[in-house]
C-alpha positions as CSV (number, residue, x, y, z in Angstrom):
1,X,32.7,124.6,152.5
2,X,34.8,121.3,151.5
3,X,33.6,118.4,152.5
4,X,35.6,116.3,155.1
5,X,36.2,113.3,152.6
6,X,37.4,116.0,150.0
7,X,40.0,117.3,152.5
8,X,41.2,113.6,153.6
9,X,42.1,113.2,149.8
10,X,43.8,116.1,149.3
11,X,46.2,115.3,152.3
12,X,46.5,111.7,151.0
13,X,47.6,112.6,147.9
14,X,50.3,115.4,149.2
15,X,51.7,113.1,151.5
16,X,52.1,110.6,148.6
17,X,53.4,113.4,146.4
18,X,56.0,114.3,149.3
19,X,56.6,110.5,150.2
20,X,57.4,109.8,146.1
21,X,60.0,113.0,146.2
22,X,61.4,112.1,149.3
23,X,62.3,108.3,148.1
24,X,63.6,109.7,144.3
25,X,65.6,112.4,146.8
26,X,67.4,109.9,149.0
27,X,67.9,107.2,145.9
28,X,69.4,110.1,144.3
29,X,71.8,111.0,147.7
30,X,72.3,107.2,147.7
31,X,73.6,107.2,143.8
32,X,75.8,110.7,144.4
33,X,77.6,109.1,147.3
34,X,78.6,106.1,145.7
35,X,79.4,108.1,142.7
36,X,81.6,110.2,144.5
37,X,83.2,107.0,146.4
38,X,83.7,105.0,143.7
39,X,85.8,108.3,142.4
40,X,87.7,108.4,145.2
41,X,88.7,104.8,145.1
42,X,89.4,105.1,141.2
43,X,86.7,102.3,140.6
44,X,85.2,102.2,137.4
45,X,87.4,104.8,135.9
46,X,87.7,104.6,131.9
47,X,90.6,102.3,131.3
48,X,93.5,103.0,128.4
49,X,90.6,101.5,126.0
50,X,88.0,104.0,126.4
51,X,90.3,106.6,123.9
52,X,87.6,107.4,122.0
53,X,83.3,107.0,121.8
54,X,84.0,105.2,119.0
55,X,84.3,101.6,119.5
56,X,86.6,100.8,116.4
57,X,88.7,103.7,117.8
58,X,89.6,102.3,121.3
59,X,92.6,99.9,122.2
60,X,93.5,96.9,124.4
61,X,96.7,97.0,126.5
62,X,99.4,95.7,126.6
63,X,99.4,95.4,122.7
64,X,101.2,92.0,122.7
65,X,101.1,89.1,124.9
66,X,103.4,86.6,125.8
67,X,103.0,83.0,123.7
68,X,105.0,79.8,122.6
69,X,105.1,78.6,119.5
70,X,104.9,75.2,118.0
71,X,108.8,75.5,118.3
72,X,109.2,75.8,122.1
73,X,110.4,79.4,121.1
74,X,108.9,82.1,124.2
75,X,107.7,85.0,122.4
76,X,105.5,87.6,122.1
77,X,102.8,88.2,119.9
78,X,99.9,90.4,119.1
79,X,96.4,90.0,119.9
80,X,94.0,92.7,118.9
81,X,92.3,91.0,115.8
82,X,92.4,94.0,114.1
83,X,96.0,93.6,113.7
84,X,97.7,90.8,111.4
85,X,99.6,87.9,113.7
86,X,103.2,89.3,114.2
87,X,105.5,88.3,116.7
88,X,108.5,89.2,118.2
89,X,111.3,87.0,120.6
90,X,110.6,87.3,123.7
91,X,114.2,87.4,124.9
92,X,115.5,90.1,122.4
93,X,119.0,89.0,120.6
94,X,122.2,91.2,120.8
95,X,122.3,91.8,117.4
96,X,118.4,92.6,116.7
97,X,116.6,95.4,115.3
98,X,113.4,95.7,116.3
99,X,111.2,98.3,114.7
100,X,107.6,99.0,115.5
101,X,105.4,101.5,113.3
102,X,102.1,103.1,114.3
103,X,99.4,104.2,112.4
104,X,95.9,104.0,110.8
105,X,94.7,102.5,107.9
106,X,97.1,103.8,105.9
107,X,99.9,101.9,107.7
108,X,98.0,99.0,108.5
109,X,97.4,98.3,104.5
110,X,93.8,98.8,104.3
111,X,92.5,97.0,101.4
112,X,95.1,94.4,100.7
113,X,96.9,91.6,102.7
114,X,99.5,92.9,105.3
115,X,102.8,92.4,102.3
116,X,100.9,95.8,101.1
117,X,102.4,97.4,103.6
118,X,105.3,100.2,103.4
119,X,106.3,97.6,106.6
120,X,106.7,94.7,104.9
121,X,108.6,96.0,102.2
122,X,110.9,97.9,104.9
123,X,111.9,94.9,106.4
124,X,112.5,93.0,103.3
125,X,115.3,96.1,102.6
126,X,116.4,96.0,106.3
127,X,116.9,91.8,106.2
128,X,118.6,92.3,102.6
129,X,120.9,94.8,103.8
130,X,121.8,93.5,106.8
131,X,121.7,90.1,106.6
132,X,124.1,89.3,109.7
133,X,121.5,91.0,112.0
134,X,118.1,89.8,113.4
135,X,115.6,92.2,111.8
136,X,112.3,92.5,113.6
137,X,109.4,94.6,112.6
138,X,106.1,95.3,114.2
139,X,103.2,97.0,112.1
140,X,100.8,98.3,114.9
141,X,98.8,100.2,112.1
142,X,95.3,99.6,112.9
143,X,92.1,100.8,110.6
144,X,91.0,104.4,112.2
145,X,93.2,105.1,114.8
146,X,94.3,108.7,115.7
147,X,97.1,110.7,117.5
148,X,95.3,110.0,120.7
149,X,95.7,106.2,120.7
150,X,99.2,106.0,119.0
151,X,100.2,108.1,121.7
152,X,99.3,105.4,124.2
153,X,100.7,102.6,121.7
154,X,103.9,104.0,122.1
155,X,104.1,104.1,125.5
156,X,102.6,100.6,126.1
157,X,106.0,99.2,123.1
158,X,108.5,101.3,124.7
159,X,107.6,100.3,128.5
160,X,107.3,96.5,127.8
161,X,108.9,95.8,123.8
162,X,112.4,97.2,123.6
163,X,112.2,98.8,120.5
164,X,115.3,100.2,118.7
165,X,112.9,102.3,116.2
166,X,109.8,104.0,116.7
167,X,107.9,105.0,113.4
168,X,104.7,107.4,113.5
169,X,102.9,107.4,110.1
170,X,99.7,108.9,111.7
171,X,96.9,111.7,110.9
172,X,94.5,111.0,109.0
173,X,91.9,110.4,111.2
174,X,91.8,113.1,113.6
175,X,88.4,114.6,112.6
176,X,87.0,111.3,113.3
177,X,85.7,111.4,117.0
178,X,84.4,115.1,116.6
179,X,82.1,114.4,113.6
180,X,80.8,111.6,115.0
181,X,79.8,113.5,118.2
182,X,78.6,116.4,116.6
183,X,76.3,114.6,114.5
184,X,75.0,112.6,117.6
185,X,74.1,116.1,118.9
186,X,72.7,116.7,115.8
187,X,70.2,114.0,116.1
188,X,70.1,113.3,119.8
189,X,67.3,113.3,121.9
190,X,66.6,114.1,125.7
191,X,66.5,110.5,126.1
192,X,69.9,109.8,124.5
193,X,71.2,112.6,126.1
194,X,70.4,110.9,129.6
195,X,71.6,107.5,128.5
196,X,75.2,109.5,127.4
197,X,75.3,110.8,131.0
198,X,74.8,107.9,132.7
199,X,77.6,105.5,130.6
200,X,80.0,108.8,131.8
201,X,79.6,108.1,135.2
202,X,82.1,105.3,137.6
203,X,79.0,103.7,138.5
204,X,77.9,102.9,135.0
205,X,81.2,101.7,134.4
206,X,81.9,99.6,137.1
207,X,78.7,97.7,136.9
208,X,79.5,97.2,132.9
209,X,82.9,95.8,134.0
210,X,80.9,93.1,137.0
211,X,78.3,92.1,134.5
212,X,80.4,92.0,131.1
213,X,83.8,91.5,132.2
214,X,85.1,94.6,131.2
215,X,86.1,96.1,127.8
216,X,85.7,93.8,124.7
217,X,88.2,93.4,122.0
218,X,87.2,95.6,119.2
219,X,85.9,94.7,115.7
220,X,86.0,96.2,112.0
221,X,82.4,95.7,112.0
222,X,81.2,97.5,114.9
223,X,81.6,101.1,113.0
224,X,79.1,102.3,115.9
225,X,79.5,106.3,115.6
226,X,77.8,107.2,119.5
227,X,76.2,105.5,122.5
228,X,72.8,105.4,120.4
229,X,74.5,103.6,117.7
230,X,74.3,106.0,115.3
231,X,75.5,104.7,111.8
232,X,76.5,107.0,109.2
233,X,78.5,107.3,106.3
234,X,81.0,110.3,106.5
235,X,78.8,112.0,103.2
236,X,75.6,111.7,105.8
237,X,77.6,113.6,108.4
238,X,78.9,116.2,107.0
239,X,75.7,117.5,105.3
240,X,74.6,117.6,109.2
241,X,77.4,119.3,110.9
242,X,80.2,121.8,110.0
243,X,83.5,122.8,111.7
244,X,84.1,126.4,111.9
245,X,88.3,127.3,111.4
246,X,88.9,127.2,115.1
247,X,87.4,124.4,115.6
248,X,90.2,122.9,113.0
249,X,92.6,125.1,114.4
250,X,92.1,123.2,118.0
251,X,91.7,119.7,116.4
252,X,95.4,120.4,115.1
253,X,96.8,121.6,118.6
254,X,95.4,118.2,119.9
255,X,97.0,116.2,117.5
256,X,100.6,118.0,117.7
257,X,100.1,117.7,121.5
258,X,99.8,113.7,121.3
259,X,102.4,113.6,118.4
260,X,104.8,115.4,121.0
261,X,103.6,113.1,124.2
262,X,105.2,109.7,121.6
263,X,107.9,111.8,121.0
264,X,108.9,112.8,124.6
265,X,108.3,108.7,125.2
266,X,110.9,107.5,123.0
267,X,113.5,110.2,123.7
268,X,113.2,109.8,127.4
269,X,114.4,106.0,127.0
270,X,116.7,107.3,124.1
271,X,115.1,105.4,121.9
272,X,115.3,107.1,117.8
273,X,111.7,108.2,116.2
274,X,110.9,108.7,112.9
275,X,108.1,111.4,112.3
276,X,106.9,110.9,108.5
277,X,104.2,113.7,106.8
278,X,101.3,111.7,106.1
279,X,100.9,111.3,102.2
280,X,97.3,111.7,100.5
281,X,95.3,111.4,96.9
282,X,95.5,114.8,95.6
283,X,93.5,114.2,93.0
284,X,90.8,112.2,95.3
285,X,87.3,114.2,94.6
286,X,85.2,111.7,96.8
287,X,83.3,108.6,96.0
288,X,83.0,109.6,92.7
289,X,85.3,111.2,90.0
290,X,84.1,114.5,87.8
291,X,81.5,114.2,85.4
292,X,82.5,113.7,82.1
293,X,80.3,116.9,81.2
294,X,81.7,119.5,83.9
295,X,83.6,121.4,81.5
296,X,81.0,122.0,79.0
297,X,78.4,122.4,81.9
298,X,81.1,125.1,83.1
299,X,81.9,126.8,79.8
300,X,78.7,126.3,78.0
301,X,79.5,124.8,74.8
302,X,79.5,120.9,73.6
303,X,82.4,121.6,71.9
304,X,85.8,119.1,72.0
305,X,87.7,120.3,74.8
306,X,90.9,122.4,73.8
307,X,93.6,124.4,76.2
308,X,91.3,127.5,75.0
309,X,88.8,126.3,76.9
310,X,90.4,125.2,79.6
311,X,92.0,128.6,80.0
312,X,88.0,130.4,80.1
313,X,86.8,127.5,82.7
314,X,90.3,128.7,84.6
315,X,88.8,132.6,84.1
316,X,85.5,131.7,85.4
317,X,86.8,129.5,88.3
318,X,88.7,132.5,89.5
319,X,85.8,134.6,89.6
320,X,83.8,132.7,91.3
321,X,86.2,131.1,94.0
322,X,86.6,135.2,95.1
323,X,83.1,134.3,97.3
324,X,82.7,131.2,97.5
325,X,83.5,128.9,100.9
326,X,83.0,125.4,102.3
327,X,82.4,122.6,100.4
328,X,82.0,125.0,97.2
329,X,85.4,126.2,97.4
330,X,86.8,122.2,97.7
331,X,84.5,121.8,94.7
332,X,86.0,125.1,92.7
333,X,89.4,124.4,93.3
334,X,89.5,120.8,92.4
335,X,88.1,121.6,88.9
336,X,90.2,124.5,88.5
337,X,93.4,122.5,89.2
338,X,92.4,119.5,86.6
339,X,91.9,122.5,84.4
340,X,95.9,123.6,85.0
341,X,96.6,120.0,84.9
342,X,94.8,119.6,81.3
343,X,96.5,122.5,79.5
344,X,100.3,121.5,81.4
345,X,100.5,123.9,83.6
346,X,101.4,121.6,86.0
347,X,102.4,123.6,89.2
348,X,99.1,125.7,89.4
349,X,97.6,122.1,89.4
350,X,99.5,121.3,92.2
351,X,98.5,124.2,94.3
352,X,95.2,124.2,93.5
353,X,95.1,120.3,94.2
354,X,96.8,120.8,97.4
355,X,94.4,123.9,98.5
356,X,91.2,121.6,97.8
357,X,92.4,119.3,100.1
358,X,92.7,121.4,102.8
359,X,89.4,122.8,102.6
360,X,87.5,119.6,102.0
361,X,84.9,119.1,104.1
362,X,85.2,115.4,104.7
363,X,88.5,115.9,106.9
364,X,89.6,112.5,105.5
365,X,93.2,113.0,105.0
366,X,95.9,114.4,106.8
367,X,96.0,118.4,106.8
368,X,99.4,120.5,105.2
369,X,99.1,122.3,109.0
370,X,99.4,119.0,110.6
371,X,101.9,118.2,108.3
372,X,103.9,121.5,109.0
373,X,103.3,121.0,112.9
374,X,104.6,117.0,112.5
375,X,107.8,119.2,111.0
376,X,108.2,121.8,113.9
377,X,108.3,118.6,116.4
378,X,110.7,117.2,114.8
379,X,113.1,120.2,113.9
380,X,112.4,121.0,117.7
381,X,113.5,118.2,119.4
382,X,116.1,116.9,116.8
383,X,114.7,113.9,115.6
384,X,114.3,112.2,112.2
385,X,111.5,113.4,109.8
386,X,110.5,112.3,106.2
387,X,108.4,114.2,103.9
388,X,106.9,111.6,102.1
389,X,104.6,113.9,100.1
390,X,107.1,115.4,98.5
391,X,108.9,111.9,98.4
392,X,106.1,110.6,96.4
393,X,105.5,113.4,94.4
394,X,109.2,113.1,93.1
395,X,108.1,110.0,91.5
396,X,105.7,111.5,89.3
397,X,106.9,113.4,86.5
398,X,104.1,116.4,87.1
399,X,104.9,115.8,90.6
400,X,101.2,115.3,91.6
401,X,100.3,112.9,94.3
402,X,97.5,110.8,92.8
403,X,95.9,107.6,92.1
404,X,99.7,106.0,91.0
405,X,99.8,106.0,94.9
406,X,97.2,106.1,96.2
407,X,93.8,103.7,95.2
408,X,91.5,106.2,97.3
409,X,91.9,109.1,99.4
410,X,94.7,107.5,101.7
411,X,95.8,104.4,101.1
412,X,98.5,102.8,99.5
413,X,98.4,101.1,96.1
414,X,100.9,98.5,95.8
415,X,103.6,100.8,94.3
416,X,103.0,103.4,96.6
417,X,103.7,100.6,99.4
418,X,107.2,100.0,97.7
419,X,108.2,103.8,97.2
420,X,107.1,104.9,100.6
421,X,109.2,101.6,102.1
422,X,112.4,103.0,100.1
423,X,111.8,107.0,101.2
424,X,111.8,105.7,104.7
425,X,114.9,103.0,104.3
426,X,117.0,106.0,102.8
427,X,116.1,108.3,105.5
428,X,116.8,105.8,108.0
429,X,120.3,105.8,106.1
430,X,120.5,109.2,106.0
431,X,120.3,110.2,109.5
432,X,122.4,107.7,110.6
433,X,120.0,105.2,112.3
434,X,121.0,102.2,110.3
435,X,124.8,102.4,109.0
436,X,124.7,102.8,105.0
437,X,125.4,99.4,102.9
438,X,127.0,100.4,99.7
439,X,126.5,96.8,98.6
440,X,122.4,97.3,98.6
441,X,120.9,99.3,96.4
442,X,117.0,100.4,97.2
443,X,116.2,101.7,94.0
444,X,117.2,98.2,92.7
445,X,114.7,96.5,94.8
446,X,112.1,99.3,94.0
447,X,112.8,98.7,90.4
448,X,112.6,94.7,90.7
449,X,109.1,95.0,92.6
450,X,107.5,97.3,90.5
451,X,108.6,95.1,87.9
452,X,106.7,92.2,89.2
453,X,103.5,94.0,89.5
454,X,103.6,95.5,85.7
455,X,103.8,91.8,84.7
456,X,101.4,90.0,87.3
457,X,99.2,87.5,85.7
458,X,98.4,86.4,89.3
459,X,98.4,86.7,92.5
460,X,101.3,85.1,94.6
461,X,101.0,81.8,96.3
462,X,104.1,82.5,98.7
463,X,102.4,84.1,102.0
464,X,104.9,86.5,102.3
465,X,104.3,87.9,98.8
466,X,100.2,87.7,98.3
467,X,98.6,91.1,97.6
468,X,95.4,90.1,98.6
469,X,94.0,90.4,95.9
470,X,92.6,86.9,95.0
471,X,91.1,85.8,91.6
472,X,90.7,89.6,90.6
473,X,93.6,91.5,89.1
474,X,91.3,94.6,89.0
475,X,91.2,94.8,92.5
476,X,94.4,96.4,92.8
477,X,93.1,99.8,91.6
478,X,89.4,98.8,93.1
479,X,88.4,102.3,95.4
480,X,86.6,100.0,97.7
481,X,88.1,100.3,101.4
482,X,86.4,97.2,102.4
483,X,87.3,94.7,99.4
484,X,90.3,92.6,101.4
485,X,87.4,91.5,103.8
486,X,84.8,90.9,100.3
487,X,87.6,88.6,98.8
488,X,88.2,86.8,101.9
489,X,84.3,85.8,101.9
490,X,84.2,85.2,98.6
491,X,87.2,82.3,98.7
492,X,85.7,81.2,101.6
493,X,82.1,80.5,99.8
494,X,84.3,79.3,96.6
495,X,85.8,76.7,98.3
496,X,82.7,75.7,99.8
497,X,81.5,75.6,96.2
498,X,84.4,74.1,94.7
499,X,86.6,72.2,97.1
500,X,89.0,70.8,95.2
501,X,89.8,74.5,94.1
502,X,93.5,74.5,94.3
503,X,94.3,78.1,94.4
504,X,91.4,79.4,96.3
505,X,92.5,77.1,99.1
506,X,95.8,78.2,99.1
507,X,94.8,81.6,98.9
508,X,92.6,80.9,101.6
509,X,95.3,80.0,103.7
510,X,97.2,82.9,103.4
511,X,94.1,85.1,104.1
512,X,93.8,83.3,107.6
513,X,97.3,82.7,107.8
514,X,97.5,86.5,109.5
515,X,94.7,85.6,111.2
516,X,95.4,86.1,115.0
517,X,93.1,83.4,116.2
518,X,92.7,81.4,112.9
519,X,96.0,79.4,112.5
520,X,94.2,75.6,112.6
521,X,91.7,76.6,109.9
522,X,95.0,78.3,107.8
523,X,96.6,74.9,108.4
524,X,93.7,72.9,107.2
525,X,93.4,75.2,104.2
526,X,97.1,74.2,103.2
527,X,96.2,70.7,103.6
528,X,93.7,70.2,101.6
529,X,95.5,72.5,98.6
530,X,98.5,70.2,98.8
531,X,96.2,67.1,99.0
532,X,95.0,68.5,95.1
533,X,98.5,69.6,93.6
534,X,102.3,69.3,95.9
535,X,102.9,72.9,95.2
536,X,107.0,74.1,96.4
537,X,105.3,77.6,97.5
538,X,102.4,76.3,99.6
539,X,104.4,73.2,101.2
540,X,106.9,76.0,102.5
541,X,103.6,78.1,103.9
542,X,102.4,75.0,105.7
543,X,106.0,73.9,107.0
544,X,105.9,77.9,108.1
545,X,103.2,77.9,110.3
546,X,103.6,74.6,111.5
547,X,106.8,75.8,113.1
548,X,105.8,78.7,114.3
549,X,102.0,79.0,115.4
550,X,100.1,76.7,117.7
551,X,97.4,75.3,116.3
552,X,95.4,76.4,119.6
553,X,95.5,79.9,118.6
């Protein structure tokens, strides 16, 4: 029979047991109700930022802000520091054209300064051409943005910018946010999976926005891929994770959905978009190239390599791409079109280049579906569209899309810059958006600046004109994404080296000179290059921002 003390502690420790449940069950009732009431008061609802789970993926609205310049001039200008210092008038002249372009990398110039740019080189043509006209020209292109965000871009610059042009260049980074979450599930934990349900909620968010201020202004370097902060190079993720064909199939519908939303924004305040096929490297393999030994490894010999065997690495490609899938069929198919390309045969090399993109598992570059879809939208509602991968592959005389283009999977070298700018002048010309100027000839200026870069000894002093490319000539074909931001460090530590270094303190100042928030230390750069050696190109740099930046910003 229990004793009496035995029984008291038994009871004790049920009533604590009951006591401990009842308090977690009304904190919980407690949370749920101010959960739901926050909801119903729309407090702590994501904001136009929260696009995306990835941090470099989100954006800050509106995309420009109103400023003065050292001129007295009212303007606006742009703020997100991912995007080069731009401005526009704030009172908009009669005769402007003001054109604003969305994108990713691709259109923001990743890898060079912002005059690598199909943008840059589009307004040089525009101002050329029409000279009596005040020519503005926006480049919202910012590094890993998808369809989801330019959707909102556009929105945000027609509401509040007055635009006479809308140009999309976007698609290339529409796999982003799905590979990154997939690979959090991957390698999440009960733990993370709590702390993922808990950000979600208004609460959460609200108290983020009391304690922090709200959302923070993005950077390059936080490349945080989940609330855990999951890093991972795209290689690491897709080893983890794979996307089954519907799964594609869906991303695509997503994609054309957004593409359509920018569309129906522009035409419902009748103002003209241009939808342009997003170009890519076709003969991009990944971060490194083939082996110098694949085709004997393939054919089995040592022997020289000769169009005979080409031909039998073409025979035993084609047997065994009849079973093979995923990332073995990208592999296949990318040999067996450098095979075609080797003996001439120049159109299977094509398709066979073309076919390996679409089945590469990294998902980097823009897919011929979205492509196709980017078409139908355009077709459907009777607005411009430019194929620029068949535009650039008319300047190649296999017609192959490569590293003449391209310096990595998707972004422009410096020539590709200059012929994508002309494609989209002449289509601008061509469907009657800007009136055709039989005086100015594009291919002239195409010509003239491809010219200038065959015979570059050195990078340009003139702001405008600087490639970015700093001491280095090499850098122009470099594969690196990040090596703007590695040359920008190292003329900053050169100068602190050297600093009566006369042209890395002029390029210095051109770096910063984009610089949203970096116009004193531009000025400062210019000064103490001109201090060294009076140079014509950098006194008209310093006279430039001088008259148009304050030294505040």
């Amino acid at each position: 029979m229990p004793s009496p003390e035995n029984s008291s502690g038994r009871g004790s420790s049920l009533s604590n047991i009951i006591l401990i449940a009842a308090s977690l069950l009304l904190v919980a009732t407690i949370l749920a109700a101010t959960e739901g009431m926050l909801r119903l008061l729309d407090i702590g609802d994501p904001d136009a930022s929260q696009t995306s789970r990835l941090k470099y993926q989100q954006i800050f609205l509106p995309v420009m802000m109103p400023s003065v310049g050292s001129d007295g001039i009212a303007k606006f200008r742009t703020v997100d520091p991912r995007i080069p210092y731009q401005t526009i008038l704030r009172d908009k002249p009669a005769d402007g054209f003001r054109v604003f372009i969305f994108g990713g990398s691709a259109a923001a110039g990743l890898g060079y300064s912002p005059n690598v740019t199909f943008a840059r080189h589009l307004e040089r043509m525009l101002r050329d051409t029409y000279k009596n006209r005040t020519i503005e020209i926006v480049n919202l292109g910012i590094v890993a943005l998808s369809s989801r965000q330019v959707s909102l871009l556009v929105k945000d610059v027609v509401a509040n910018f007055s635009p006479d042009l809308v140009i999309v260049y976007s698609g290339n980074n529409e796999f982003l946010e799905i590979h990154a979450e997939k690979y959090a599930q991957v390698h999440a934990t009960t733990f993370s999976h709590l702390l993922d349900m808990v950000a979600e909620t208004n609460l959460s968010r609200a108290l983020n926005r009391i304690l922090h201020g709200g959302s923070q202004s993005p950077s390059l370097a936080e490349m945080d891929l989940s609330h855990e902060g999951l890093r991972a190079t795209q290689n690491q993720i897709i080893q983890d994770i794979q996307m089954s064909k519907e799964e594609v199939t869906e991303v695509i519908n997503v994609y054309e959905s957004n593409i359509s939303d920018a569309v129906t924004t522009a035409k419902r305040h009748s103002i003209p978009i241009l939808l342009i096929s997003v170009a890519s490297n076709w003969e991009w393999r990944g971060r490194s190239d083939l082996p110098d030994g694949w085709l004997a490894e393939l054919v089995g010999t040592d022997a020289a390599p000769t169009d005979g065997l080409y031909a039998q690495a073409v025979a035993i490609l084609d047997d065994k791409l009849k079973n093979a899938s995923g990332e073995d069929r990208h592999e296949l198919l990318f040999k067996r079109a450098n095979a075609h390309k080797m003996m001439g045969n120049y159109r299977a090399a094509r398709e066979d280049f073309r076919a390996a993109m679409n089945v590469d598992p990294h998902l980097r570059r823009a897919l011929d579906s979205a492509n196709m879809r980017l078409r139908t939208i355009a077709e459907t509602n009777g607005i411009a569209f430019l194929d620029l991968v068949e535009a650039l592959a008319d300047r190649n005389n296999h017609k192959i899309v490569g590293f003449e283009q391209f310096y990595d999977y998707v972004h422009f070298t410096p020539k590709g810059a200059i012929w994508a700018a002309a494609a989209i002048f002449e289509t601008l010309q061509e469907q009657g958006i800007v009136p055709v100027s039989p005086q100015y000839d594009s291919e002239q200026y195409v010509r003239d600046r491809v010219t200038e870069l065959e015979q570059l000894g050195s990078d340009f002093l003139d702001v405008y004109q600087w490639l970015g490319i700093g001491f280095d000539l090499d850098r122009i074909q470099n594969r690196d994404l990040w090596k703007y931001d590695k040359m920008l460090l190292e003329l900053e530590q050169l100068v602190e080296k050297d600093p009566d270094n006369f042209r890395a303190l002029a390029y210095l100042g051109n770096a910063l000179f984009f610089k949203p928030d970096r116009a004193k230390d531009a000025i400062l750069a210019y000064r103490s290059a001109l201090e060294i050696e009076d140079n014509s190109e950098v006194r008209k740099n310093l006279e430039l921002i001088l008259s148009e930046r304050s030294q505040r910003e």
